[in-house]
N, C-alpha and C positions, 0 to 999 in steps of 0.2 A: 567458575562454577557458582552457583545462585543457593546457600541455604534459605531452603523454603520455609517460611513462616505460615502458607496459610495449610496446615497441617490437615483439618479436617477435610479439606478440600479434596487432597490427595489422597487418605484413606476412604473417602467415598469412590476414588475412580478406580480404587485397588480394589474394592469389593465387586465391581464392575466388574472388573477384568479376571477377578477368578472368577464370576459368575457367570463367564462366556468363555471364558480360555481355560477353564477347570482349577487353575491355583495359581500363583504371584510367585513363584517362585523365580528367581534370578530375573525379574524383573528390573527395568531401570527406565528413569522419567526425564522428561526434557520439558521444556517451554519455547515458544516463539510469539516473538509478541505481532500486534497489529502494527499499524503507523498511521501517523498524522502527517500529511504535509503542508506545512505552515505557510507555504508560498510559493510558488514557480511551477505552473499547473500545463501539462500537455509542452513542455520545454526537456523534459527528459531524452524522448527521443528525436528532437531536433537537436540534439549536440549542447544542451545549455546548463544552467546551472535550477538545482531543486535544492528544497531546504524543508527536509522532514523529519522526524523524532519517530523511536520508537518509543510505543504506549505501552501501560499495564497489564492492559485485557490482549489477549491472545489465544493461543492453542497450547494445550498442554497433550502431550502424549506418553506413554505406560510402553513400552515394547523391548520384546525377549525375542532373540534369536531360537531356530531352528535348528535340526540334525538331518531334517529332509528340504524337499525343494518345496515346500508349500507355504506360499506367502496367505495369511490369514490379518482380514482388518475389520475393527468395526469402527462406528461413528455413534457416538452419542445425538449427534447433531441429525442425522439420517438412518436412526432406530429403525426403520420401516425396512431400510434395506438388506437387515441382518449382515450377519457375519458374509461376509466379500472373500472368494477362494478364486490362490488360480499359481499358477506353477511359475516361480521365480524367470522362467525363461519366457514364459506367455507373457509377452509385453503389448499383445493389441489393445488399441481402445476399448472401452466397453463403453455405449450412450449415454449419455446425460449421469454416470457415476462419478463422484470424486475418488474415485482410487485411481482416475488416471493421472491424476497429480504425485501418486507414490508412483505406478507404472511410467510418470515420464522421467523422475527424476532416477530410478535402474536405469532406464535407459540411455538418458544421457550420460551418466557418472561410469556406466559399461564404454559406452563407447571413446570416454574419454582412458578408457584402460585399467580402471579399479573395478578390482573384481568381488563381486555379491553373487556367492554361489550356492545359496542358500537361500532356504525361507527362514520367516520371521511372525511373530506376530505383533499386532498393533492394535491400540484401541485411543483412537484420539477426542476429544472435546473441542469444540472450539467458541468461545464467549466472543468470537466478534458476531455481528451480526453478518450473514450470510448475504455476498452482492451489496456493501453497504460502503464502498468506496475508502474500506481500510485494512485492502490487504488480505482479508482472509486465505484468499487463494495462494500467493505468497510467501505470507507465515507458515499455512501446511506446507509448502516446497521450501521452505527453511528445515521445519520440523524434519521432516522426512531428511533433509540432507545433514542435520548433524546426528538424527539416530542411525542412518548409514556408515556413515565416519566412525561412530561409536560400534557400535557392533559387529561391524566388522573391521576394526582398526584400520584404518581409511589414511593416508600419510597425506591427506586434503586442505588446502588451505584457505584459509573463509572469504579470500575474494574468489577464488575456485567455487565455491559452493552458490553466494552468489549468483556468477554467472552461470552455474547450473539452473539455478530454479528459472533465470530468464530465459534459456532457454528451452526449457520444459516448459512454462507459460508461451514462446514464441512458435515452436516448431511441434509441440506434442497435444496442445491447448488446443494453439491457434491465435492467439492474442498477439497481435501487434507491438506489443508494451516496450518502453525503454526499462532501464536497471535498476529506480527511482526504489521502487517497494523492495525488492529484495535485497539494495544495497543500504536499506536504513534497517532493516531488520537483522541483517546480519552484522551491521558494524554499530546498532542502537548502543548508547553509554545511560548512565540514568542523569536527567537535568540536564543534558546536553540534546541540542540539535545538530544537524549535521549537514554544512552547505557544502554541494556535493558536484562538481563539475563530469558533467556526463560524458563530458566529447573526452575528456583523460583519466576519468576517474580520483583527478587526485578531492580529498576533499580534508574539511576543516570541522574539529569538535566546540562549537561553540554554545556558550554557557545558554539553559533559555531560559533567563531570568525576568517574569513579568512582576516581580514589584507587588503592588497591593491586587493581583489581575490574573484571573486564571483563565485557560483556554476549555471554552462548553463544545463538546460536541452536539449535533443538533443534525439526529438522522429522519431523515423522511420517511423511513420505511417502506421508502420505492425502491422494489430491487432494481440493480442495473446488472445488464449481462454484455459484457463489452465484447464477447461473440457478434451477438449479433444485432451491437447499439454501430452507432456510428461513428464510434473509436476508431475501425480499423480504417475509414473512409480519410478522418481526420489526419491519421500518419499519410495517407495516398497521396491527399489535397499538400501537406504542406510538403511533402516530398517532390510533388511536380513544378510547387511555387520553387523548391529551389535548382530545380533542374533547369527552371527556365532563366532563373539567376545568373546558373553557370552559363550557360547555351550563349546570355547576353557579354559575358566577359566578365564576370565576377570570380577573381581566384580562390572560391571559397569552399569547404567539405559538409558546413552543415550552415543551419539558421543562426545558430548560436554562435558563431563567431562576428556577425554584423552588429555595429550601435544601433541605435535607434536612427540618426540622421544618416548612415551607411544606407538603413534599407527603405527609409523615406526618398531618397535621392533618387533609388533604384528601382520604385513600384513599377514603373514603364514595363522595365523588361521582363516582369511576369505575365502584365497585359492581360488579367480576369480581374472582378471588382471581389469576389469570392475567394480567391486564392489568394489575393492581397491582404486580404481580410485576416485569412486563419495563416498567414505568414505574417503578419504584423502582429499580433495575437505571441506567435513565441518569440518574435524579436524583441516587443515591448517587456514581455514576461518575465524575459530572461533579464531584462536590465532592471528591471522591478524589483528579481528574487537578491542581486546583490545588493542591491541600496538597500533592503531590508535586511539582509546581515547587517550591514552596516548602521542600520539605525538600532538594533537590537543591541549593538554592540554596545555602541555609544548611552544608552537605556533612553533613547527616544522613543516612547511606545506608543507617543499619538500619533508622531511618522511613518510608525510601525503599521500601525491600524489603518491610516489613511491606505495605504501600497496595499492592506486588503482589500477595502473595496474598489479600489481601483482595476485589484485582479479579479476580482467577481465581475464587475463591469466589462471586462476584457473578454472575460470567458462566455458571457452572456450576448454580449453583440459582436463581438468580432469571431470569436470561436465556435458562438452557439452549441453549447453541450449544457447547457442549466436544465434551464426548463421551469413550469411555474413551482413546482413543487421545491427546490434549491433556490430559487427566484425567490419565495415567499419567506423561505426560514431567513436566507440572509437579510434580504433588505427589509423585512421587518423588525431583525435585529438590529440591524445600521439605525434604527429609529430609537433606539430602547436607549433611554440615559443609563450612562454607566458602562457603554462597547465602545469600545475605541476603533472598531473595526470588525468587519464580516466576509465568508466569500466561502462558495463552495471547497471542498476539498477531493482530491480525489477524479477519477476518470470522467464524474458527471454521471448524466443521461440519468439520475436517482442517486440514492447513496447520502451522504451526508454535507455537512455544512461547518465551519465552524465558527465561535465568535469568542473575542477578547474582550473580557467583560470583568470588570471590579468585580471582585470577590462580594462586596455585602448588597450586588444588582443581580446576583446567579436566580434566587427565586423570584425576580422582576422579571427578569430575561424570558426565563422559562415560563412561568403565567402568561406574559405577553403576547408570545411568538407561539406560544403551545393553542394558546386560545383562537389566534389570525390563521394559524394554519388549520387544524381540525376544522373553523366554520370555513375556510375558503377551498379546504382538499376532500373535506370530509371522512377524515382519518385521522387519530392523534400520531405527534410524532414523539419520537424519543430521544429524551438528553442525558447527558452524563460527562461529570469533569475528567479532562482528560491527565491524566500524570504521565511524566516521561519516565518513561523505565530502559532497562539495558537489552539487549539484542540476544538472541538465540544463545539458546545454552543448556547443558545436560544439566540436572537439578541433584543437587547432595540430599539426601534422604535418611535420617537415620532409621 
């Protein structure tokens, strides 16, 4: 449990919420944060290793159980759409609404045999920015899954919960995604990252200690919608490069088990110059995202930095998910003295970027990169330091 220190914050969304739900009474609040992934980009769902933090900024939600079947939610974030009704057992999609993110996660957490027989209300906030390649989507199917547990005493276990949200992003969403966002936000520590093997799940709390160097977020404020960007193409492409892997005689389950000179040996037996491409892209990435534990470990941070841009370069030409907008923030920072390192974060196609940048270069950085981008995009972007905070959790409230 999290005592909340930012007090005001909370008794603003409490005013909120009796101002739409008529009074606070037995009320109870949660938080989920966003995420940063520091390295190992589109390797989640090829079987490999990712290495992400969860962040500060996230979702916060207010929500009271029911005595009837009427699930009642609003959004601060999507005000326009008012108050959201519908009967605890009406679990269809509704178009382009985020309540199907609470409708998928009843419905997977029902079908897994926990029972929600009841409505509830909800009123959530969310401070990431919306489609900005940190989770938001996520973080509410986090949110949503420990106020289920909570209010309805849920006997649920948070690698459980977890694999819920993934699967309400995969089968209710529609999104392709590997376990990468919902298993840093549910197992986030504060000052820790989390290198995270996707093909077993086991993973490692390690320290992120950058020294005199903080990590700038740097979002483009291009949304991306991995509906209907070319995410889901991207899982297709590297799924068929390893089909043809196996097909050649390769005894293997995913990308992520091949070295680097494993899948160099082997290009032959994919036989496309495109599918080599965005399979070499998770092969390299994955052998990327451990030598960068390893050098974080060791407090090598210009080797550190280096393995970013080299995974920005990765995702850029072999992967092709940047784009000039992620193209411009990074490699404009990769010029900025005082970064040790740059590289998109996150699914791409828009969204954000980040860079490790000496603490007394952050208003360098951002003048710099703020200036190249608005004259070359024609639109400012937005930054902010990021802090590691801990993962999903109900919040102590006196």
């Amino acid at each position: 449990m999290n005592i909340v220190t930012n007090s005001a914050h909370l008794s603003a969304l409490t005013e909120k919420f009796d101002a739409i739900f008529g009074d606070h009474a037995s009320v109870d609040y949660f938080f989920s944060p966003g995420r940063v992934n520091l390295i190992g980009e589109h390797t989640d769902y090829n079987g490999g290793y990712v290495f992400p933090a969860s962040i500060t900024i996230g979702t916060t939600g207010l929500a009271r159980k029911r005595t009837d079947k009427r699930v009642r939610l609003y959004s601060l974030n999507f005000e326009a759409m008012g108050v959201i009704e519908f009967d605890v057992s009406d679990l269809t999609k509704i178009s382009g609404n985020w309540a199907n993110y609470v409708k998928g996660m009843i419905s997977v957490m029902r079908a897994a045999g926990y029972t929600i027989d009841s409505g509830f209300e909800l009123l959530v906030q969310g401070e990431i920015p919306t489609a900005s390649g940190l989770s938001s989507s996520a973080s509410l199917e986090l949110l949503v899954g420990i106020m289920l547990e909570d209010l309805f005493s849920l006997d649920v276990t948070r690698l459980e919960l977890v694999k819920f949200g993934k699967q309400t992003e995969n089968e209710f969403i529609g999104v392709n995604s590997g376990i990468m966002d919902q298993f840093a936000i549910g197992f986030g520590e504060i000052g820790k990252a989390i290198l995270l093997d996707c093909n077993t799940l086991n993973y490692e709390l390690v320290p992120a200690e950058f020294g005199d160097n903080v990590v700038v977020i740097m979002n483009t404020k291009k949304p991306h919608d991995l509906v209907d960007s070319k995410y889901n193409e991207r899982v297709a492409e590297t799924q068929e490069a390893l089909k043809r892997l196996q097909v050649g005689g390769l005894k293997i389950s995913t990308l992520g088990e091949l070295t680097n000179e494993e899948f160099e040996a082997n290009t032959q037996l994919i036989g496309d110059e495109t599918l080599i491409k965005r399979a070499r892209h998770a092969v390299h990435e994955n052998q990327r995202t451990k030598e960068a534990k390893a050098a974080l470990t060791a407090g090598n941070l210009e080797a550190f930095g280096k393995m970013l841009n080299a995974s920005h370069a990765s995702l850029k030409n072999d992967y092709e998910v940047t784009g000039i907008e992620l193209d411009t923030l990074a490699e404009t920072a990769q010029s900025v003295p005082g970064v040790l390192g740059a590289r998109m974060t996150g699914g791409g196609f828009g969204g954000c970027a980040i860079a490790l940048v000496k603490k007394s270069e952050v208003d360098a950085l951002i003048a710099t990169v703020g200036k190249t981008y608005e004259e070359k995009i024609g639109y400012p972007a937005e930054f902010y330091v990021a802090s590691i905070g801990a993962g999903a959790t109900k919040l102590d409230v006196d």
